[in-house]
C-alpha positions as CSV (number, residue, x, y, z in Angstrom):
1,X,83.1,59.3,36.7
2,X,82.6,62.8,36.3
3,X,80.3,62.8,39.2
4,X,82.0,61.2,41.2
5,X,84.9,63.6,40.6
6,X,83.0,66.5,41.2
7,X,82.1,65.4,44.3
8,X,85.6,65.2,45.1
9,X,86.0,68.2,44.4
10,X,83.1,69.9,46.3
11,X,85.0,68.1,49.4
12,X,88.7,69.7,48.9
13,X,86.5,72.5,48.3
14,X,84.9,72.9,51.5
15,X,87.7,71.1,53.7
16,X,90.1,74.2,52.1
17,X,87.2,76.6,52.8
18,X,87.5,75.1,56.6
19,X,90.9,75.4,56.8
20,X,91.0,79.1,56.0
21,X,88.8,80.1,58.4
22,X,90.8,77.8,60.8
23,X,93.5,80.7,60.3
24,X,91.7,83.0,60.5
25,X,89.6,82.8,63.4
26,X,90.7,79.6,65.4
27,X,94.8,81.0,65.5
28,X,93.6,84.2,67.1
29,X,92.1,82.5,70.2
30,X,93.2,84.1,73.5
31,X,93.1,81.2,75.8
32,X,92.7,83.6,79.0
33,X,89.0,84.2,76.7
34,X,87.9,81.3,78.7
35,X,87.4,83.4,81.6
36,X,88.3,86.8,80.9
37,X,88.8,89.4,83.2
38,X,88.3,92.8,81.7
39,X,88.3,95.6,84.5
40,X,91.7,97.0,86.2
41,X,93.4,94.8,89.1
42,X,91.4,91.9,87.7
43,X,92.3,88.6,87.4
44,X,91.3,84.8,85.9
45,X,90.9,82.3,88.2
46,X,91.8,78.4,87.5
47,X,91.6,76.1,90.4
48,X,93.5,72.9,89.8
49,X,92.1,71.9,85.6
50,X,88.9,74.3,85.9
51,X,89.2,77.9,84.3
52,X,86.5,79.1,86.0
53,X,83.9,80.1,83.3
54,X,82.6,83.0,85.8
55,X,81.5,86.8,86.1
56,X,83.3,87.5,89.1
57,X,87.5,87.6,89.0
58,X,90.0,88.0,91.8
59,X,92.3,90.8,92.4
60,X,94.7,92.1,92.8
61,X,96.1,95.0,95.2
62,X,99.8,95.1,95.9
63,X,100.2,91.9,98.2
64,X,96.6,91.4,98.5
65,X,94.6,89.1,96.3
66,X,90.9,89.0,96.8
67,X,88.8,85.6,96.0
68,X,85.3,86.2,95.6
69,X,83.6,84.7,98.7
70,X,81.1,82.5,96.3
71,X,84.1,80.8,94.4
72,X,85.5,79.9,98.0
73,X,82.1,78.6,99.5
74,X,81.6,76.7,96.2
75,X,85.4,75.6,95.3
76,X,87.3,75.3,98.3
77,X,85.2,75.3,101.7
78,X,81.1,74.8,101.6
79,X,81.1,75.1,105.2
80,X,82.0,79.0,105.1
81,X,79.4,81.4,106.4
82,X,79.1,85.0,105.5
83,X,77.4,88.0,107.1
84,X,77.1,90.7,104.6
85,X,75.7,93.1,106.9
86,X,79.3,92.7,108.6
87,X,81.4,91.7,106.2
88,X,82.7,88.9,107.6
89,X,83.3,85.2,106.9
90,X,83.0,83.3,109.6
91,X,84.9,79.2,109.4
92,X,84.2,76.2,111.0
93,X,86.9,73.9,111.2
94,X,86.2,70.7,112.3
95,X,89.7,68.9,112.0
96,X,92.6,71.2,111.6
97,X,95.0,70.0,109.0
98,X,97.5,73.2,109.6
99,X,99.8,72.7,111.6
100,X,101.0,75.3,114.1
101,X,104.5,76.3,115.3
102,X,104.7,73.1,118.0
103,X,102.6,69.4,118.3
104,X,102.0,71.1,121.8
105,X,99.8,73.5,119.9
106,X,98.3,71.0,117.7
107,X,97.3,69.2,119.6
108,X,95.3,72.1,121.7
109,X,93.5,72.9,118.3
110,X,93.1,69.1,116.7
111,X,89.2,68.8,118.1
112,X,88.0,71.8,116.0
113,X,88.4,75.8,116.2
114,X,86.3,79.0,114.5
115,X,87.3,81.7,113.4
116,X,86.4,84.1,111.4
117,X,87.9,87.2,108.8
118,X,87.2,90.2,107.4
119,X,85.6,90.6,103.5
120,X,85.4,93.3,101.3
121,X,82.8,94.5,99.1
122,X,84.0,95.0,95.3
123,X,81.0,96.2,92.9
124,X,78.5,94.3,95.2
125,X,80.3,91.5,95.9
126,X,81.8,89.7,98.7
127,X,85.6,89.1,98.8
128,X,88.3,87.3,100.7
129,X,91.9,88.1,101.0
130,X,93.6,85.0,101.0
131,X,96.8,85.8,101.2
132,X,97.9,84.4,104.8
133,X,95.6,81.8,104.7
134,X,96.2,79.5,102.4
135,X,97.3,76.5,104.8
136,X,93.9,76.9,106.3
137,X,91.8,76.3,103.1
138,X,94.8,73.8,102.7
139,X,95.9,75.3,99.4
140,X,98.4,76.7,97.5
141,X,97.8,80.5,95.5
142,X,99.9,81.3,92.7
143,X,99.3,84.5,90.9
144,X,101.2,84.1,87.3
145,X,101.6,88.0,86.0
146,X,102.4,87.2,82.1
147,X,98.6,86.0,81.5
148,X,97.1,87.7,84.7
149,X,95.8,84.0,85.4
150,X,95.1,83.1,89.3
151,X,96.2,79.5,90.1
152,X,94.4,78.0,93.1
153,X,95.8,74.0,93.8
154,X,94.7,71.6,96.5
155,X,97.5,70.9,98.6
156,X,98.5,67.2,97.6
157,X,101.6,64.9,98.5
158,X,102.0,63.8,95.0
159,X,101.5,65.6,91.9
160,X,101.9,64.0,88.2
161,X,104.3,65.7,85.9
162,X,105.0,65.8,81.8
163,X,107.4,66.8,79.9
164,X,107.1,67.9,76.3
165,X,108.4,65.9,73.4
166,X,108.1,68.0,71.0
167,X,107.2,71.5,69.9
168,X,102.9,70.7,69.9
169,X,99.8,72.8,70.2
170,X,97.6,72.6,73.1
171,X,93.8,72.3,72.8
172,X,90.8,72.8,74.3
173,X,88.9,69.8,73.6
174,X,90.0,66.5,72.5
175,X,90.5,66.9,69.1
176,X,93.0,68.3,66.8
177,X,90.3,70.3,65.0
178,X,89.4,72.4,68.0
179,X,91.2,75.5,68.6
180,X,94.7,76.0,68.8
181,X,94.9,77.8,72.7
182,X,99.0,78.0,73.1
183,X,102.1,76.9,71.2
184,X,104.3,74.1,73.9
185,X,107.8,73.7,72.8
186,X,110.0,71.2,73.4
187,X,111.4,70.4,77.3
188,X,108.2,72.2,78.4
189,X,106.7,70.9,81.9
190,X,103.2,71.1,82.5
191,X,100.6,69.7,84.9
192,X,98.7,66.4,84.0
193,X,95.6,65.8,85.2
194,X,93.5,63.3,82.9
195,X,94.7,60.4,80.5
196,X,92.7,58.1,77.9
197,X,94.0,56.6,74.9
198,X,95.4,59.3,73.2
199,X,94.4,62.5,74.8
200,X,96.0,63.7,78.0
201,X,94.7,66.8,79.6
202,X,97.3,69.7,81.2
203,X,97.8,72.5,82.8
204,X,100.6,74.5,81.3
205,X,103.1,77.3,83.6
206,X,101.2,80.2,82.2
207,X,98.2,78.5,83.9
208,X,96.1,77.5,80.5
209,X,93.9,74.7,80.3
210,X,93.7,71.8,77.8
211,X,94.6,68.5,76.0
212,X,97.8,67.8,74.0
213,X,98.6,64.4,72.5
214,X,99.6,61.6,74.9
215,X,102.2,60.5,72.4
216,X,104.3,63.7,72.6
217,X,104.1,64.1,76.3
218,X,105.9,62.0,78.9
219,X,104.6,61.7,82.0
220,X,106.1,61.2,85.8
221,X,104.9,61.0,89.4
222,X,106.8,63.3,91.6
223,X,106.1,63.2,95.5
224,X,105.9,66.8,97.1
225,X,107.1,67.5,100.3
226,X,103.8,68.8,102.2
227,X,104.6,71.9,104.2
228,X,101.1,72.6,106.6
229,X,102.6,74.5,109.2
230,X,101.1,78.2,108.9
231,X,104.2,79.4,111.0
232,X,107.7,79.0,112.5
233,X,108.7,80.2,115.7
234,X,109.8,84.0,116.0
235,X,113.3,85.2,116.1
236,X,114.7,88.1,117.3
237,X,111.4,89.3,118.8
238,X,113.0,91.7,121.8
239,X,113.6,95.4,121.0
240,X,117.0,96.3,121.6
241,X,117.3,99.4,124.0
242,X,114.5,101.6,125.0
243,X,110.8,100.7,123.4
244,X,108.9,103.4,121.3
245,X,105.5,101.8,120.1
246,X,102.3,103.1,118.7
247,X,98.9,102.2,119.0
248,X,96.9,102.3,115.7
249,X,93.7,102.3,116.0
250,X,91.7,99.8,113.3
251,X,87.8,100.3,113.7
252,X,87.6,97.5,111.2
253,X,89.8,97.7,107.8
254,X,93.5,98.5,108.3
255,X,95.1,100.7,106.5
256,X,97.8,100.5,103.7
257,X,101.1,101.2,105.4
258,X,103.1,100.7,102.0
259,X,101.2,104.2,101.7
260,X,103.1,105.2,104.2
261,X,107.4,106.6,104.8
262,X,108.8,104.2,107.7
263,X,108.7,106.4,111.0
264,X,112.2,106.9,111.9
265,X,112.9,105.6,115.3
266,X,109.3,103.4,115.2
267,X,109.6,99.9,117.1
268,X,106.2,98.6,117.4
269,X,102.8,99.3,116.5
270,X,100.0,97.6,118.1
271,X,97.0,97.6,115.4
272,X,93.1,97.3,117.5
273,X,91.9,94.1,115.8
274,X,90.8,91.8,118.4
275,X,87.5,92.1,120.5
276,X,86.0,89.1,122.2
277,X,82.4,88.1,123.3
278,X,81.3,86.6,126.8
279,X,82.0,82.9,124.6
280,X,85.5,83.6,124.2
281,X,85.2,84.5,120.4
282,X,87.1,86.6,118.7
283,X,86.2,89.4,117.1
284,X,89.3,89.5,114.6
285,X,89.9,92.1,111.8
286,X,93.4,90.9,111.0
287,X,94.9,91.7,108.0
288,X,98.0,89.5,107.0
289,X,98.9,92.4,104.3
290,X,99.5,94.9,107.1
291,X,101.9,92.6,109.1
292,X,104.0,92.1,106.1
293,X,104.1,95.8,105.5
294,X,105.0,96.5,108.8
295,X,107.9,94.0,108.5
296,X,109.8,95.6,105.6
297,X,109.1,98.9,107.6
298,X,111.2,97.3,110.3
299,X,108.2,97.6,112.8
300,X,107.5,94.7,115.3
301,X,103.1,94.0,115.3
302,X,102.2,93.8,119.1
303,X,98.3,93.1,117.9
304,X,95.6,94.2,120.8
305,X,93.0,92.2,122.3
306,X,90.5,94.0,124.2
307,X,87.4,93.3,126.3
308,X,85.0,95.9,124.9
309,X,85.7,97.5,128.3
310,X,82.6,95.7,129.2
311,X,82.3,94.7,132.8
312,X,79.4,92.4,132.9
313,X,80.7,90.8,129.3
314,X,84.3,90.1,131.4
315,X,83.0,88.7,134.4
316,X,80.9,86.1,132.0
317,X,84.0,85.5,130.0
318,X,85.8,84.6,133.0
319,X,83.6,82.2,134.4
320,X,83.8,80.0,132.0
321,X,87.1,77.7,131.3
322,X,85.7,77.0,128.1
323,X,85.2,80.6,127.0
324,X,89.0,81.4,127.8
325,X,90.2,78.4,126.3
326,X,88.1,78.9,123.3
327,X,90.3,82.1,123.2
328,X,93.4,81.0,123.6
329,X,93.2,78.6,120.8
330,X,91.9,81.1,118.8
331,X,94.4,83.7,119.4
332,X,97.1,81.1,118.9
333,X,96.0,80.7,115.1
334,X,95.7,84.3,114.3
335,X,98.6,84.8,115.7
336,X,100.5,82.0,113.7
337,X,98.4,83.7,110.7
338,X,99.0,86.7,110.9
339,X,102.6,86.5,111.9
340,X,102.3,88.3,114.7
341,X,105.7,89.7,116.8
342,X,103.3,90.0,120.5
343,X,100.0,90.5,121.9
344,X,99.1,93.4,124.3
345,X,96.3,92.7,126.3
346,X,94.0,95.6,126.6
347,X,91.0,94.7,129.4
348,X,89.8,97.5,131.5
349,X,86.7,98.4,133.1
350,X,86.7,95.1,134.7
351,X,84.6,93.9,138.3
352,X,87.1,94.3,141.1
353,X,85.8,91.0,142.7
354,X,86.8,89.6,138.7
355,X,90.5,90.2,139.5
356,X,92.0,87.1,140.8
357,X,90.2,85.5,138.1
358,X,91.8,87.8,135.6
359,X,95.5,87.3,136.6
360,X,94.9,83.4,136.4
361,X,93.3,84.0,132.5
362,X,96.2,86.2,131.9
363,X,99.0,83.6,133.4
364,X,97.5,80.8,130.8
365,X,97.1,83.1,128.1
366,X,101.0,84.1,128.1
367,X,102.1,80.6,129.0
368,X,100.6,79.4,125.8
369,X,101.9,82.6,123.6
370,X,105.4,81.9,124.9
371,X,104.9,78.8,122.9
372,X,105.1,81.2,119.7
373,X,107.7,82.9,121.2
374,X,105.4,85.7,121.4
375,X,105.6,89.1,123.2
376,X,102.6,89.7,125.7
377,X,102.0,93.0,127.7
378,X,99.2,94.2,129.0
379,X,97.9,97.7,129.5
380,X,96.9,99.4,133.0
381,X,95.7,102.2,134.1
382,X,98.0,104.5,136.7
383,X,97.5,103.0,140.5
384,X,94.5,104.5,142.6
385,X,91.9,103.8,144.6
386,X,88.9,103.2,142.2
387,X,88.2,99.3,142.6
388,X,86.8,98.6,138.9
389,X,88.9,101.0,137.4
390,X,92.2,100.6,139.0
391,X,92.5,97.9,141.6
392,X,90.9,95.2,139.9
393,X,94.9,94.9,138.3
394,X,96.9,92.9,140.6
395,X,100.1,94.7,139.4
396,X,102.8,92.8,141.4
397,X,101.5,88.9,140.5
398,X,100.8,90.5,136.7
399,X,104.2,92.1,136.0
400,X,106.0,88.8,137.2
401,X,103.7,87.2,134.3
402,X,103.7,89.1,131.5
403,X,106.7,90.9,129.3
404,X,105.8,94.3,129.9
405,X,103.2,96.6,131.9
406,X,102.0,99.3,129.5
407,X,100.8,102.2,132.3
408,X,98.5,104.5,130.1
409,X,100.0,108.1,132.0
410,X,97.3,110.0,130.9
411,X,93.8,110.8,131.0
412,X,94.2,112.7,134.1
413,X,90.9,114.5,133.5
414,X,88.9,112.2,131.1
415,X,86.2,112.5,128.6
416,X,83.4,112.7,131.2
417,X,85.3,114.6,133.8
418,X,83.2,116.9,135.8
419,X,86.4,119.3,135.4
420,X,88.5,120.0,133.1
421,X,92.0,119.8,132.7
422,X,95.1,118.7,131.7
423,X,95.2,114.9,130.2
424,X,98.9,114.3,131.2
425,X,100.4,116.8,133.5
426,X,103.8,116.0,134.2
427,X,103.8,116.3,138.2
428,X,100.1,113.8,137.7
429,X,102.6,111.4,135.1
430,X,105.5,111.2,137.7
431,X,103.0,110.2,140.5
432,X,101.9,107.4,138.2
433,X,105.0,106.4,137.4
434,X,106.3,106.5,140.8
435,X,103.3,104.8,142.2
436,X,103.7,102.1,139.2
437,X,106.9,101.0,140.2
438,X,106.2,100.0,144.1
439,X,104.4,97.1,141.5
440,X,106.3,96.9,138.6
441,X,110.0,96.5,137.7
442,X,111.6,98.9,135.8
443,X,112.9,97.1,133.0
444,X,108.9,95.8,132.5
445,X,107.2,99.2,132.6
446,X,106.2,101.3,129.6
447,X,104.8,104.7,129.9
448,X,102.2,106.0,128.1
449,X,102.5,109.2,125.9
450,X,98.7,110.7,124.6
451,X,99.2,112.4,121.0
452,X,95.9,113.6,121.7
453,X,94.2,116.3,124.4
454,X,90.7,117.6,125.0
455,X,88.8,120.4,124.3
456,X,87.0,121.7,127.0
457,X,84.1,123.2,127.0
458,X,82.3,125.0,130.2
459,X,79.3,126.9,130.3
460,X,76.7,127.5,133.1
461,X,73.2,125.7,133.3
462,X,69.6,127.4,133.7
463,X,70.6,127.0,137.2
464,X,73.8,128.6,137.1
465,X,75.6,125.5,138.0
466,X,78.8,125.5,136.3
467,X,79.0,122.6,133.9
468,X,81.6,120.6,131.6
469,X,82.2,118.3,128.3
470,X,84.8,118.0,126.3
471,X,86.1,116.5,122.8
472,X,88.5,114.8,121.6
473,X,91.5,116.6,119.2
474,X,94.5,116.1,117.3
475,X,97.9,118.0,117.5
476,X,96.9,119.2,114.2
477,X,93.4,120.5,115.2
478,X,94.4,122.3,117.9
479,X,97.1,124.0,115.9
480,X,94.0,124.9,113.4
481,X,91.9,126.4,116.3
482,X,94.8,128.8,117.8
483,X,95.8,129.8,113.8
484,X,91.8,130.5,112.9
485,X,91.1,132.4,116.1
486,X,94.6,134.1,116.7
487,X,95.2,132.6,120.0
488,X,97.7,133.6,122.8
489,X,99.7,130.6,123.9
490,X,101.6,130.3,127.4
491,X,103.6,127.8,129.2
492,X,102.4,126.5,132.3
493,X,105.4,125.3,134.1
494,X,103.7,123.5,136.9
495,X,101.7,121.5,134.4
496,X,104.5,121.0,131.6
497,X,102.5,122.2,129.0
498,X,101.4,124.7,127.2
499,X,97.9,126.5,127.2
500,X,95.0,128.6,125.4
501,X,91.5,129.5,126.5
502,X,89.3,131.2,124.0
503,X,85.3,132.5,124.6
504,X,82.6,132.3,121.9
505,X,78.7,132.7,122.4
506,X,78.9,133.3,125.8
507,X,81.0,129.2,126.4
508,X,84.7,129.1,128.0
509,X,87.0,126.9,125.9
510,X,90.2,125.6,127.6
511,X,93.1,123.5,126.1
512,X,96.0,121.9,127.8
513,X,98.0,121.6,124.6
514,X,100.0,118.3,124.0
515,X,103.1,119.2,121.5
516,X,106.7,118.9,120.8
517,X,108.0,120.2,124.5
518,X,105.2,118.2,126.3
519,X,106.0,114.9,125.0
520,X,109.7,115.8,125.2
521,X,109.7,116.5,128.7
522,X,107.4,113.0,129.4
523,X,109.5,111.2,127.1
524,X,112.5,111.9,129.2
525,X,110.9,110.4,132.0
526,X,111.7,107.0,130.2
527,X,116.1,108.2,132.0
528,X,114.7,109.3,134.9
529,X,113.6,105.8,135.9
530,X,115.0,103.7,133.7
531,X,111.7,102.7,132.1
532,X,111.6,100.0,129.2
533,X,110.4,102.8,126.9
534,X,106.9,104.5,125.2
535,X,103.4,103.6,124.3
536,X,101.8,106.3,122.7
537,X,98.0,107.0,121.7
538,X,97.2,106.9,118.5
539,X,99.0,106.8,115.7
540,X,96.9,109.4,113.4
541,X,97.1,111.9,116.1
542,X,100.3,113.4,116.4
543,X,102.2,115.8,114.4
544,X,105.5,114.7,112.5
545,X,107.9,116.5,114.4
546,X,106.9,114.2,117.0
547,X,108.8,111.6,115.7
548,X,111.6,113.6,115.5
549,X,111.2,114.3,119.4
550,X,110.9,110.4,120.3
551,X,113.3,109.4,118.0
552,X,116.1,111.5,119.2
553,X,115.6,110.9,123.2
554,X,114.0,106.9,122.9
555,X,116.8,105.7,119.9
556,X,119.6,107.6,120.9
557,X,120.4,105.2,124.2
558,X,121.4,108.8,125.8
559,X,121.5,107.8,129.2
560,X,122.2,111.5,130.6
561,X,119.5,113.0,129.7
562,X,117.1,111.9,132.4
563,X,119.3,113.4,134.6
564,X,118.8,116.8,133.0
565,X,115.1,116.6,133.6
566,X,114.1,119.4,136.8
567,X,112.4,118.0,139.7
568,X,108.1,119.4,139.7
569,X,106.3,120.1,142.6
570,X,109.3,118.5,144.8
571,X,108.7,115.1,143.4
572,X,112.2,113.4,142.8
């Protein structure tokens, strides 16, 4: 008997022994320990019931939130590709379960479509933003703050739901010695994802993972209404009075325009993010985040699509009907995507033989866009005679086409000119406009404003010949160069602009200077002929009070003041 008792005793003994260190260590369990993310911006990541056991973690930027490209490839899509060298992700769909804005468009894309996006590289690492593109990896993201826990969820039509009984603990094993993860009180909903016997396992709204008794829990089916459709159809996509857009140029990654004060008087801005190959594929460094930034700026997105302003490239691409419509399909999704307001076309540098060819492209492109209720425009150079420069654009047929005819009114004297010169004289800008509208309507033609000018530099060879380059500057650099070598600035009435020349180490440097007055007096232009506004190039270039300038003669609907601009050179 008294063995036996003692024996009893050892086991109270050790069972209280277990018990205590049950409180002491299994109470403090942090269930986000599972996965724990420790640096800044950082956060877990449970797809469906997995809390992924992992050393990489998404996160989180404002409206951004980057997946790791390895959890995708090996969660969510193993057909994804990814070049490191370019950071890029390129994706294979073979049977598009998105939906687009029309079955018209559906159907275009239901036989397959690539595409491909931008990653970033966080501490070695290869990352996705996701946020745009959930419907095409046909999932739903849900980022829950409290317990910086990332929920990733297959997009299903029916979903099992339970509702707690009573107040309960939830676990992560089956077994109501394992540790105690969370506290569920009564009337809570959570997830269901496995039953036996007695064991259910859950997913709770702060996104832990783990089993609660079945006899505490009731259980229901609920059907969800599946929404695939990426986009609906714009509204409200016309500007209302004159145009003022920007052109921002994107060499890859975008920049953060929550960064940024809204531009008063700002309309559009056309982000660089699409180039295309002789195939028809896009080159695309969209970026969803930027869109939606834009939006609560009040700016319409015009994105750009250019042809790498290669010639031989262009006449390959329009060869081929598959290339183009391998385009168009492909332009259609980012733009459903990305939420885009328009498109603005941006091909130069194209065979003049190439130029029915390129109307036709155009003509399908914008039929399908107008599906979207999409803006399209399309950027040309001012009329003249050089054939794979200039008259390769069949202005007349294209303006009756498209929205609007962006006319870029400047680069009188380019980067390679063998003179140098003004980029935008005003007498060389009314020409172009004038000449522009024997083609183009009025109410369809922008004008194009530089924010930039040139440098230019001459000096004489070992042959005496007089020779030329030049370089590119801002409003701001040129500012710098007349401060740091105590320039003398005059205006040049002819020209409408103003001007400096300077001499070091034996080299003439000449500026036509591009400022406050010179834009003013261009902008005002936009009266004159009762233009559909300004395009200017490139956001990054100009000086603030510019905006001041645009804004108060574009926004301000003041239809007398093209009558106060003076006639130059005679031209009327």
């Amino acid at each position: 008997m008294l063995k036996k008792g003692l024996i009893f005793v050892s086991v109270v003994t050790i069972m209280t022994v277990l018990s205590v260190l049950g409180l002491l260590y299994f109470k403090s369990y942090e269930p986000q320990n599972i996965a724990k993310a420790y640096l800044e911006n950082e956060a877990n990541i449970v797809i469906e019931d997995i809390a992924l056991k992992s050393e990489v973690y998404s996160v989180i930027e404002g409206d951004r939130i980057y997946i790791p490209v390895e959890i995708i490839k090996g969660y969510l899509n193993s057909d994804v590709v990814l070049d490191e060298d370019d950071n890029r992700l390129y994706l294979q769909i073979k049977n598009p379960v998105f939906k687009l804005e029309t079955k018209k468009l559906d159907n275009m894309i239901k036989n397959g479509i690539n595409l491909n996006f931008l990653t970033v590289d966080i501490q070695g690492k290869q990352y996705l933003n996701i946020r745009g593109l959930e419907k095409i990896f046909d999932i739903n993201v849900n980022y829950i703050e409290d317990t910086n826990t990332l929920i990733i969820d297959r997009l299903k039509d029916a979903i099992k739901v339970g509702k707690i009984k009573s107040n309960t603990y939830l676990r992560p094993k089956k077994s109501s010695f394992s540790f105690v993860m969370d506290k569920l009180q009564e009337g809570e909903e959570v997830i269901v994802f496995e039953e036996n016997e007695k064991w259910i396992k859950v997913r709770t709204q702060k996104g832990y993972v783990g089993y609660v008794l079945k006899k505490i829990i009731d259980i229901k089916a609920e059907n969800v209404r599946l929404d695939r459709k990426i986009n609906n159809i714009r509204q409200n996509v016309m500007i209302d009075g004159k145009i003022n857009l920007v052109w921002d140029y994107v060499y890859k990654y975008s920049k953060d325009l929550s960064k940024e004060n809204k531009i008063e008087g700002l309309d559009i801005i056309s982000p660089t993010w699409f180039s295309i190959d002789s195939n028809g594929y896009i080159i695309n460094n969209g970026d969803y985040s930027y869109v939606n930034q834009a939006h609560k700026k009040g700016y319409k997105v015009w994105a750009l699509i250019d042809n790498q302003f290669n010639r031989d490239l262009t006449k390959q691409f329009l060869k081929s009907r598959q290339a183009q419509e391998n385009l168009i399909k492909q332009l259609v999704v980012y733009s459903s995507i990305y939420d885009l307001d328009g498109i603005n076309i941006d091909f130069e540098n194209v065979y003049y033989e190439d130029k029915d060819r390129l109307t036709e492209f155009v003509k399908k492109l914008t039929e399908t866009l107008k599906q979207q209720n999409i803006i399209v425009s399309m950027d040309m150079t001012v009329p003249s005679t050089n054939p794979n420069w200039s008259k390769f654009y069949d202005r007349e047929k294209l303006s009756k086409i498209l929205d609007y005819c962006i006319v870029m009114t400047y680069d009188e004297h380019w980067a390679t000119s063998p003179k140098s010169g003004s980029v935008a004289s005003i007498g060389w800008v009314i020409n172009g406009i004038q000449n522009s509208l024997k083609y183009i309507p009025e109410k369809k033609l922008i004008m194009g404003l530089p924010f930039y000018t040139r440098q230019w530099e001459e000096y004489k060879d070992n042959k005496g010949r007089l020779r030329v380059k030049s370089k590119v500057l801002t409003m701001e650099e040129v500012e710098k160069i007349i401060k740091e070598n105590n320039l003398e600035v005059i205006w040049l009435k002819e020209e409408g602009q103003h001007y400096t020349e300077y001499f070091r180490e034996g080299k003439k440097y000449r500026i036509w200077i591009e400022d406050d007055k010179s834009i003013e007096l261009k902008a005002k232009l936009v009266y004159r002929y009762n233009l559909a506004g300004v395009a200017s190039w490139r956001k990054g270039f100009e000086k603030e009070s510019i905006w001041t300038v645009l804004n108060d003669i574009i926004k301000v609907n003041n239809k007398d003041i093209g009558n106060s601009v003076i006639s130059f050179n005679g031209l009327n």
